[in-house]
C-alpha positions in Angstrom: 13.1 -8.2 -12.1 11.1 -4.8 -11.6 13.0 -1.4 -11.0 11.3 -1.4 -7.7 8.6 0.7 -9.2 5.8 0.3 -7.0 5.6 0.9 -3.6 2.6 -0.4 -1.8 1.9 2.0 1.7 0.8 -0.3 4.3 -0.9 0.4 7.8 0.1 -2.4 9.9 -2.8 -3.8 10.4 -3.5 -7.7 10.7 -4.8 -8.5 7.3 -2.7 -6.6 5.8 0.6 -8.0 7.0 -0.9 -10.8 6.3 -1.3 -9.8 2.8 2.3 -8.6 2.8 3.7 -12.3 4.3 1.2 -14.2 1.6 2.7 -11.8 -1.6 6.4 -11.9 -0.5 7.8 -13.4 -2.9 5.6 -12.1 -5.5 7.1 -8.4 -4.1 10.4 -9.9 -4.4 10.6 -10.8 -7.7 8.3 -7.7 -9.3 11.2 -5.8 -7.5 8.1 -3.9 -5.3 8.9 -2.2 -1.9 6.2 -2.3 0.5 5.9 0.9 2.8 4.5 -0.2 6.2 3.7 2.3 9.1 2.9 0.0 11.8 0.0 1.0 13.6 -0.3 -2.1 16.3 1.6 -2.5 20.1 1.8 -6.6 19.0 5.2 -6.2 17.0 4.6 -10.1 16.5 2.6 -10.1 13.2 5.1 -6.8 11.9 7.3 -9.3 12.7 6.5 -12.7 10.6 5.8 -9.7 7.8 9.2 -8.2 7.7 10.9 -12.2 8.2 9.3 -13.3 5.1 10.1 -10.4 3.1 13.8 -11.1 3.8 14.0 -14.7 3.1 11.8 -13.8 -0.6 14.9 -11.6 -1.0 12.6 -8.8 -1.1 12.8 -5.2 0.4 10.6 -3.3 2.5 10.3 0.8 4.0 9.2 0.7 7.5 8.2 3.7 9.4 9.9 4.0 12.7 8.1 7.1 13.6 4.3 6.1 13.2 1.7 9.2 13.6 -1.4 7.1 14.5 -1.8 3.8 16.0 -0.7 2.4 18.9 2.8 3.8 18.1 2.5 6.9 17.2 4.0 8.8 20.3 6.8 6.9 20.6 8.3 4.2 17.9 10.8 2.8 20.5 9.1 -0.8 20.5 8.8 -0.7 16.3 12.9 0.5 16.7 13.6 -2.2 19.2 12.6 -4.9 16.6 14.4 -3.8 13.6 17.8 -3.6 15.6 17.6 -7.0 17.4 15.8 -9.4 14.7 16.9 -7.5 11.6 20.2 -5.3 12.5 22.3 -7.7 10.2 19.9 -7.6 6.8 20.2 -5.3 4.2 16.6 -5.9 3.2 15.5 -3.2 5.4 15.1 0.8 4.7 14.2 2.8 7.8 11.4 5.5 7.1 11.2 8.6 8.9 7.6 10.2 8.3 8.2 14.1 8.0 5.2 16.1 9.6 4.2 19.5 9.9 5.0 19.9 13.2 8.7 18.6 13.0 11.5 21.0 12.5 14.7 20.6 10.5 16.7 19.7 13.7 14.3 17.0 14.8 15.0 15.6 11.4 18.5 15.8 11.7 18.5 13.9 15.2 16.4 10.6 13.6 18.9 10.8 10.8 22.3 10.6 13.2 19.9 7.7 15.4 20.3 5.9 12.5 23.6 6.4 11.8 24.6 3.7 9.2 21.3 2.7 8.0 19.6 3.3 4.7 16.8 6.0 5.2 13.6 6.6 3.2 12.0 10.1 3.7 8.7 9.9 4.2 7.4 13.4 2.9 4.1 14.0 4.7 3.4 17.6 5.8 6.9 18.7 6.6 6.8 22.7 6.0 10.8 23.1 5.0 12.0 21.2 2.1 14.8 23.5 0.9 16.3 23.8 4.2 15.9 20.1 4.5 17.2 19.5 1.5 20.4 21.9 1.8 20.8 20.3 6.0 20.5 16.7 4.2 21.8 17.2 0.8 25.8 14.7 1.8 24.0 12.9 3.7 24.6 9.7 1.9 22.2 7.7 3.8 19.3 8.9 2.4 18.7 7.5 -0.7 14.7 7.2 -1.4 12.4 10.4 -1.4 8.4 9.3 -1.0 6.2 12.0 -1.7 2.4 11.8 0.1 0.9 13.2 -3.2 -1.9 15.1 -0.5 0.9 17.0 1.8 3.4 17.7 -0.6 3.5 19.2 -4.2 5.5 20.1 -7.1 7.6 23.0 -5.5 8.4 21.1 -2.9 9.2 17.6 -4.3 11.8 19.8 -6.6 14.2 20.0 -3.2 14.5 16.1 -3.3 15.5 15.7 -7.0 19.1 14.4 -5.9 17.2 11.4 -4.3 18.5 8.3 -5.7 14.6 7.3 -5.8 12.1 8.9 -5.9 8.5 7.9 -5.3 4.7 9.5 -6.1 2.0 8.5 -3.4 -1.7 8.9 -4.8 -4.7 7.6 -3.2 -6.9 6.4 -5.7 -9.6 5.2 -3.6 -12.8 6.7 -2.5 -13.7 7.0 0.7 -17.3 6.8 1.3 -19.7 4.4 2.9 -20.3 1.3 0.9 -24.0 1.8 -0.1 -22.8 4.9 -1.7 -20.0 3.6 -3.6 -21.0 3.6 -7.7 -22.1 0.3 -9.1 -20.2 1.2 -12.4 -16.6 1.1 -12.7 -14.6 4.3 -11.5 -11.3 5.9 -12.5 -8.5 4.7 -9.9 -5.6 5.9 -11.3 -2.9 6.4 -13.9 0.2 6.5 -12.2 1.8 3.0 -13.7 1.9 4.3 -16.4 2.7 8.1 -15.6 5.3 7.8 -12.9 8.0 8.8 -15.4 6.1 11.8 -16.4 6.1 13.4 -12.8 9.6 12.9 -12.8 9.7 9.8 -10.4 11.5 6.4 -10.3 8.4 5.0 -9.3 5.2 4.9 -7.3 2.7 4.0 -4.8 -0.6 3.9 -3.1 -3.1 2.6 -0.6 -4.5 -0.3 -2.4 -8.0 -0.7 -1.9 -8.0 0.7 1.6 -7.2 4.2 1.2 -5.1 6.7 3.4 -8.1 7.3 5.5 -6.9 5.5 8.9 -9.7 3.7 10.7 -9.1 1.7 14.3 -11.6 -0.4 12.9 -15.0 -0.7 10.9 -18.3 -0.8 12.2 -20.9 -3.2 11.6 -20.9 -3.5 7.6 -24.8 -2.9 6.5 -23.8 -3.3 3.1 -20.9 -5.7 2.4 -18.3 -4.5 -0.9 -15.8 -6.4 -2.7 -13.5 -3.5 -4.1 -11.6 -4.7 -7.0 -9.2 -3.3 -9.4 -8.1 -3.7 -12.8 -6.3 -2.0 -16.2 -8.4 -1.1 -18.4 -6.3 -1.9 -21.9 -8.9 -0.1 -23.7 -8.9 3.5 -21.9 -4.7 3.7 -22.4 -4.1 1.6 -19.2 -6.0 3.6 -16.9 -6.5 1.4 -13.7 -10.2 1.6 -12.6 -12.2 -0.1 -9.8 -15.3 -1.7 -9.1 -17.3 -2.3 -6.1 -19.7 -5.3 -5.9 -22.2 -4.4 -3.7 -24.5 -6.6 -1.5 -28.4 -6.4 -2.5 -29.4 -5.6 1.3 -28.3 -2.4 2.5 -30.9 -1.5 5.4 -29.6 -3.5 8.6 -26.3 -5.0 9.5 -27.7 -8.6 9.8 -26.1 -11.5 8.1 -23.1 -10.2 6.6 -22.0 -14.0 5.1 -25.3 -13.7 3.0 -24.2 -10.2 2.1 -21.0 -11.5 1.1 -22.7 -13.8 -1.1 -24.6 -11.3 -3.1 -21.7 -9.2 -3.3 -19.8 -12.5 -4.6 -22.2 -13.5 -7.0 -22.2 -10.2 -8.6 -18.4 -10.3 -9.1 -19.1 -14.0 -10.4 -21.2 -13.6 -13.2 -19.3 -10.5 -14.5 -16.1 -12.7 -14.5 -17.6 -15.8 -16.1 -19.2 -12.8 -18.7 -17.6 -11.3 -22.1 -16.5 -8.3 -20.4 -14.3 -9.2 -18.0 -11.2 -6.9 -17.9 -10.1 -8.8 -14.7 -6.7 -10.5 -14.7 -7.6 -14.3 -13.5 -5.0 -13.8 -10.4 -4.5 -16.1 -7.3 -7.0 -13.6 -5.5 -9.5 -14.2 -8.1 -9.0 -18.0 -8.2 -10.0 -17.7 -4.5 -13.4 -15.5 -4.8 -14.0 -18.5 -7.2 -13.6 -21.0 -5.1 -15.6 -19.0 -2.0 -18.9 -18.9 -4.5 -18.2 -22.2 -5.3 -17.6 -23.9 -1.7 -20.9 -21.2 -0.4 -18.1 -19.8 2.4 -17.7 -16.5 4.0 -14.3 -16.2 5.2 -14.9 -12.9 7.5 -14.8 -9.1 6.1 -10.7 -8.6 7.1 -10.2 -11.7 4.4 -12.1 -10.4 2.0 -10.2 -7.2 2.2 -7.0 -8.9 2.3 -7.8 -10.9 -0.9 -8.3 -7.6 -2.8 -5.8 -6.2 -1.5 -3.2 -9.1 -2.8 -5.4 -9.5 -6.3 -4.2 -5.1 -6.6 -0.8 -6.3 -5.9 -1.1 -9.2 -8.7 -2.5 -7.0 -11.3 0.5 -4.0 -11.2 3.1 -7.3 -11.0 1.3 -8.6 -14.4 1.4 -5.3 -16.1 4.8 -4.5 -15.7 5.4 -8.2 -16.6 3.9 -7.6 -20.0 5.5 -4.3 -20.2 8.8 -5.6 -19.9 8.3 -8.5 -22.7 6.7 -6.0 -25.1 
């Protein structure tokens, strides 16, 4: 069992609460706690999500105060779900995402809505962290401090050290547009192995999606599989690659783009060089080259989402039997 190190952050998006229902019970048993900030009206998919994360046994952060999305003026329908399909499981923590333009007192009036539940501070631009902190400090509710690594930094993560957890959010993905994204491997990040170092219980980030929020992508004129790994030869960094289609110049025939993205990724697994963990997700991409089937962009991006997920729960597995 993990220490509940890592902490995926989700937007609730279809693929990837697909991704969170298809590694439940992986989550569960690593002892990771996905974050999810729901970003859809349809609570249904949130939903199946949150229902198979409680039968894995597993537990899971979700916002209740979204700032994009469909829900992001008003978490009522997000609230409304937690209390009558999951008011009698302890799986659940309720998130409160701190912004800049909330004040102590609106903090303190989510907290005593809650009343009784475990919280998780989201930490995401809010400007007063000692008065927080001194407002909050018996509340004993609040047990888990996560830290947006982009809004929030040293001097004000010191405030929160009384947190029971605490956790480091880093996006380690790029954004750019495919095409421009290098064809060698790039630095993601270091965190798995430095949590401990910045003073935290454990960690998180964005996967391979990034905290960029997007409604949705436009047509895809060059099609990317993003893929992570841990480099045991750089001290454990975690690095990505991005397997590019060939054609780049028109949004036509994305399933032959996927292709020549897929072959690329092929022949580098079935090389010397791998430094890819053979995970479900990777069984899968094998089994797309060899069937010749394009599953759609969102399952693509859902597979490397769950082979990122694999890779952490197989480090920390041979961590823990070193």
């Amino acid at each position: 069992m993990g220490l509940e190190m890592y902490h995926p952050y989700f937007r609730g998006k279809q693929y990837e609460l697909i991704t969170i229902r298809e590694t439940a019970e992986m989550l569960a048993e690593a002892g990771f706690i996905p974050i999810i900030e729901p970003v859809r009206e349809q609570t249904n998919g949130l939903k199946k999500a949150l229902q198979e994360i409680c039968d894995a046994g597993g537990r899971v952060i979700v916002i209740v105060n979204p700032q994009i999305g469909d829900h992001s003026h008003d978490g009522a329908n997000i609230v409304e779900l937690l209390q009558e399909e999951f008011d009698d499981r302890d799986n659940l923590i309720y998130g409160l995402l701190l912004t800049e333009d909330m004040t102590v007192a609106d903090v303190l009036g989510l907290c005593e809505d809650f009343e009784g539940k475990e919280l998780a501070f989201i930490h995401a631009g809010f400007a007063d962290g000692r008065a927080l902190a001194d407002e909050t400090r018996y509340l004993e509710q609040i047990r888990t401090s996560v830290f947006l690594e982009d809004f929030c930094g040293k001097l004000y993560q010191r405030h929160f050290v009384g947190h029971e957890n605490k956790i480091l959010v880093r996006d380690g993905f790029q954004q750019r547009r495919n095409r421009d994204h290098p064809d060698a491997p790039e630095f993601f990040s270091d965190l798995h192995a430095t949590y401990e170092l910045e003073n935290m219980t454990g960690f998180g980030d964005y996967l391979i999606v990034g905290d960029d929020y997007r409604e949705s992508g436009g047509p895809a004129y060059t099609v990317a599989i993003h893929l992570t790994y841990i480099d045991y030869d750089k001290d454990e960094e975690m690095h990505i690659r991005h397997f590019k289609s060939d054609r780049q110049d028109t949004p036509k025939d994305p399933a032959g783009k996927f292709a020549e993205a897929l072959q690329k990724l092929i022949n580098l697994l079935n090389g010397p060089n791998s430094k890819y963990v053979e995970t479900e997700a990777i069984e899968e991409f094998r089994d797309l080259h060899h069937r010749g089937h394009y599953p759609g962009l969102g399952y693509v991006k859902k597979l490397s989402m769950k082979h990122h997920i694999e890779t952490l729960a197989d480090y920390f597995e041979e961590e823990a039997a070193e």
